[in-house]
Each structure stands twice: as structure tokens, then as C-alpha cells.
C-alpha positions in Angstrom: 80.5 107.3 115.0 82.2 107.0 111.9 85.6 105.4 111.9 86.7 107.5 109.1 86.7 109.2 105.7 87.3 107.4 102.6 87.0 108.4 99.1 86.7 105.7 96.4 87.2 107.0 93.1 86.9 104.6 90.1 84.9 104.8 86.6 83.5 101.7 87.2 79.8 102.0 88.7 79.9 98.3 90.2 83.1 98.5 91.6 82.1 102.2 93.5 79.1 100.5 94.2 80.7 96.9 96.1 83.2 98.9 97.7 80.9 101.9 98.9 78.4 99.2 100.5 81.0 96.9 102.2 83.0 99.6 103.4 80.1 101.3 104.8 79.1 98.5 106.5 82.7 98.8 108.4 81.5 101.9 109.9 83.5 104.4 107.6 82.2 107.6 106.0 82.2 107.2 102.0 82.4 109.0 99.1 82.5 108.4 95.3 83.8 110.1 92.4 83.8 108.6 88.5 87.0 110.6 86.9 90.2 112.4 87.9 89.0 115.8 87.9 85.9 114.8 90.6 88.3 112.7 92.7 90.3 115.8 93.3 87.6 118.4 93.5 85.6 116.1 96.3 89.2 115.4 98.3 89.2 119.5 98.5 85.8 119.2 99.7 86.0 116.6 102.1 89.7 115.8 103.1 89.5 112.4 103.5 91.6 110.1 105.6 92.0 107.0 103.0 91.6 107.7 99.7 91.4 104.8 96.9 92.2 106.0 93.3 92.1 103.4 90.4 95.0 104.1 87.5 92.9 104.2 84.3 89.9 106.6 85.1 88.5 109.7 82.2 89.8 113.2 82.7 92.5 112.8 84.6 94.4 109.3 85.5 95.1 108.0 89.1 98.8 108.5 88.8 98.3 112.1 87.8 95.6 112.6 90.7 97.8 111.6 93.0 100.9 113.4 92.2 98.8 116.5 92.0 97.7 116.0 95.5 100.8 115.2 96.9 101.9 118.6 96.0 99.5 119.9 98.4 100.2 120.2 101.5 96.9 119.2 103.1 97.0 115.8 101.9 101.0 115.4 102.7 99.8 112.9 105.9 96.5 111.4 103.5 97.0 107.4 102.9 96.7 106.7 99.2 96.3 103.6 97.7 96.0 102.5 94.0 93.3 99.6 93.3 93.9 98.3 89.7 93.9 96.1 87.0 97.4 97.2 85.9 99.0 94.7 87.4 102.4 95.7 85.3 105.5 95.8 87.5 106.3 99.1 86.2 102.7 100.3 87.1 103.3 99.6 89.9 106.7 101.6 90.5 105.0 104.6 89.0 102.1 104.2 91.0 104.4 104.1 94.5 106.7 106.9 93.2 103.9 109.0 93.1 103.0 109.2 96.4 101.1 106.2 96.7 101.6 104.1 100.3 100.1 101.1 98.6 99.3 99.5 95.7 96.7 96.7 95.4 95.7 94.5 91.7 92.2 93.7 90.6 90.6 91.2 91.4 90.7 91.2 95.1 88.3 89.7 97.4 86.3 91.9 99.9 87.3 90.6 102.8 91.3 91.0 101.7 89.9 95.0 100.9 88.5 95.7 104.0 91.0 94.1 106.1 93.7 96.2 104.3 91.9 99.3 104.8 91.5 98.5 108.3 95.1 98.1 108.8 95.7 101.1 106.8 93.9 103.1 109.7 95.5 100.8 112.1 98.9 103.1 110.5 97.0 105.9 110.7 97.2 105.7 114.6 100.4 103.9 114.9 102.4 106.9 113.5 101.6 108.9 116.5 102.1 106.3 119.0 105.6 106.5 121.5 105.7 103.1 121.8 105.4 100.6 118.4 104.4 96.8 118.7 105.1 94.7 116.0 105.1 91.1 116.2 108.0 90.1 118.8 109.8 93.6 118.0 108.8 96.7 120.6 110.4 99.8 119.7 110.2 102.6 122.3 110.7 106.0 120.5 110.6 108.4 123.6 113.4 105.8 125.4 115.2 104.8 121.6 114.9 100.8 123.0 114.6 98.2 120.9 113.4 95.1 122.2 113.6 92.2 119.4 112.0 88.6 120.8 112.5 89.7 124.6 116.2 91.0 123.6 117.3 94.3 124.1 118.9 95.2 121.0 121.7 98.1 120.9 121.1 100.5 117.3 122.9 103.5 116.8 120.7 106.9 116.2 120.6 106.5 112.7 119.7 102.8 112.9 117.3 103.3 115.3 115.5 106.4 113.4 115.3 104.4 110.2 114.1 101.0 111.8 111.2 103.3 113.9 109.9 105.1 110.6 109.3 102.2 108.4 108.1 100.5 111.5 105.4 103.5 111.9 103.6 102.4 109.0 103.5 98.6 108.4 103.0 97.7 104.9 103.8 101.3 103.2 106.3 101.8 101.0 109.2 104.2 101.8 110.9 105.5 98.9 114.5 106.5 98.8 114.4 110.0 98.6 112.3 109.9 101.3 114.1 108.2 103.6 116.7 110.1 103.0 115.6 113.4 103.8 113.6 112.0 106.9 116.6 110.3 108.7 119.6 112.0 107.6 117.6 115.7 106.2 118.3 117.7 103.3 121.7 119.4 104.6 123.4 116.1 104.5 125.0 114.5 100.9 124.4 110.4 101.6 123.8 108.3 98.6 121.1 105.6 98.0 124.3 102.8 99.5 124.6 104.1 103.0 120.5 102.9 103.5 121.4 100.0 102.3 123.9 99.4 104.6 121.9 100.6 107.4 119.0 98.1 106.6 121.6 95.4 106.5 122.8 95.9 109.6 119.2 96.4 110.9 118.4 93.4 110.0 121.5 91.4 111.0 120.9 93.0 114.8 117.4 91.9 115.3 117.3 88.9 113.3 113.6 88.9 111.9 112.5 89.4 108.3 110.6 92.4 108.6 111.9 94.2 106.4 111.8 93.8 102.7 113.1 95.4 99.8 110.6 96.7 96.7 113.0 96.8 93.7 113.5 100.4 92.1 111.5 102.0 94.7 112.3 101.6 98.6 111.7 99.5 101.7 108.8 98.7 103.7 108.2 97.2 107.2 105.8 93.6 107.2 105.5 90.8 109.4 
């Protein structure tokens, strides 16, 4: 049984062709497309569950792709990950503000590939889970207990809401304005300061660097 859907869209035939054979070989479902126009048409087609755009591809680049299908709301829940050359810092900014959950630089090994895509489905399942494991830290959603290093820790509801969604999905990238209208919604004015402050005093109460900042575009949740 496959463990999944993945489409792999780059205008590099090699590339398609390493990634396609090794990923395969992981048990998930592949598919390929060569430009921006293809990658889109196919993700119609198929809805994938990962899909893996690079930036400078004919037609239509990955940046473009991706903001097109983030205005769609049947791939709002699709992980989307940028595999690139472009290994500017400002590439990379626009590539996250996008929609993009992650953002990998060519070269990488295939081993480093796989086992981020395997934690990207790892995510995948997480997000639905009542009860999050990570590390030392166990965060009970149904009970709102946090338990840091055998410690139970004592967050208020908005400290608790914000340390469980970045904790959903280890290694993606929440920005701002996201945050923002997840936690606190749209009917509330808060500025870009008050998360700040609430991931301060997140991470003062629990005491573990888990949570790091990704300058000019959000927070994300690592061990």
C-alpha cells in the first residue's frame, strides 16, 4: 500500500528522475511534471499529499505555482516544499511567504531527502493527533497539559494554543499572519509584538530550545 502521494515537479530530467526512483523505493506514489503549468494541471488531477516544486522551472515558476495553489482551497492542508538551487536568503522568504512549509537548497543528499519527506508525513499525522510527543515535551490538547521534562507546566489559553500549533507540525514554518488569525482569529486587532511576547514567555516556562525564530517570516517548532 502506498504510503502516499507525491508530486515532484522540476525541469531537470535527472533530478525528476533520482528523486522519482528513491522515493518510490520508500513506498510512496509518484508523479512528475517539467514546468509550472503541468505541475498545477497534474495537482488538479491527482491531489497529492507532498508536493515538491523547484523555484526556476519554464511556464510558470515555483513561487507563482505555489501561491496559485494556496488560493485553492483543496490544497489549503497540502505540504509544499521548495527544493532549489536558490539558496538566496530572500528566496527563501519569498518562497515561505508563499505558502511553502519548507524550504530545502540544492545539493542535498538522498538520504537527508527522504528522511525529510518522511517526517513531513510524520506532520501529516501529527496534526490530527490529541496528544503531541516531542522530545521530553508532551502536550495534551484534549486536557490543555503540558508536560516539559516530567514537569507539569501551567500556560495560559493563548500560550497553550500557540505552543500546540507550531508543535503540530515540527519543522514548518508559521508565518505571522497566520498565527495570528489561528490563535487570536480575525475579529481581534493584536500586532506582530504580543507573539513575540507569547513565545518568550513560552519558552522561559518550559525551558527547551524548541522553538526558533526565521527572521522576516515566523516561528517554527524543532528539536
Amino acid at each position: 500500500m502506498s504510503k502516499g502521494k507525491i508530486l515532484i515537479a522540476d525541469d531537470e530530467q535527472d533530478i525528476l528522475d533520482i528523486i522519482s526512483y528513491n522515493l518510490k523505493n520508500e513506498g510512496f506514489e509518484i508523479f512528475t511534471a517539467t514546468n509550472g503549468v503541468s505541475a498545477i494541471e497534474l495537482a488538479k488531477q491527482i491531489s497529492p499529499d507532498l508536493i515538491i516544486l523547484d523555484i526556476m522551472m519554464p511556464l510558470k515558476n515555483g513561487i507563482d505555482v505555489c501561491k496559485f495553489l494556496r488560493s485553492n482551497s483543496n490544497f489549503k492542508n497540502t505540504i509544499i516544499v521548495f527544493l532549489t538551487a536558490m539558496n538566496d536568503e530572500n528566496f527563501e522568504v519569498k518562497g515561505l511567504q508563499s505558502g511553502a512549509d519548507d524550504y530545502i537548497t540544492k545539493p542535498v543528499s538522498t538520504r537527508v531527502l527522504i528522511s525529510k519527506v518522511n517526517a513531513l508525513f510524520r506532520r501529516i499525522k501529527n496534526e490530527e493527533k490529541e496528544i503531541l510527543v516531542a522530545g521530553d515535551l508532551i502536550i495534551d490538547r484534549k486536557k490543555y497539559i503540558v508536560t516539559a521534562s516530567g514537569k507539569d507546566i501551567s500556560l495560559p489559553k493563548k500560550e497553550f494554543e500557540l505552543l500546540s500549533l507550531l508543535a503540530s507540525s515540527p519543522g514548518k514554518v508559521f508565518l505571522r499572519n497566520d498565527i495570528l488569525e489561528k490563535i487570536w482569529g480575525t475579529d481581534v486587532i493584536v500586532g506582530d509584538r504580543t507573539i513575540d511576547v507569547h513565545i518568550r514567555k513560552i519558552r522561559q516556562k518550559i525551558d527547551m530550545d524548541c522553538i526558533s525564530t526565521v527572521k522576516g517570516v515566523g516561528y517554527k517548532f524543532e528539536l
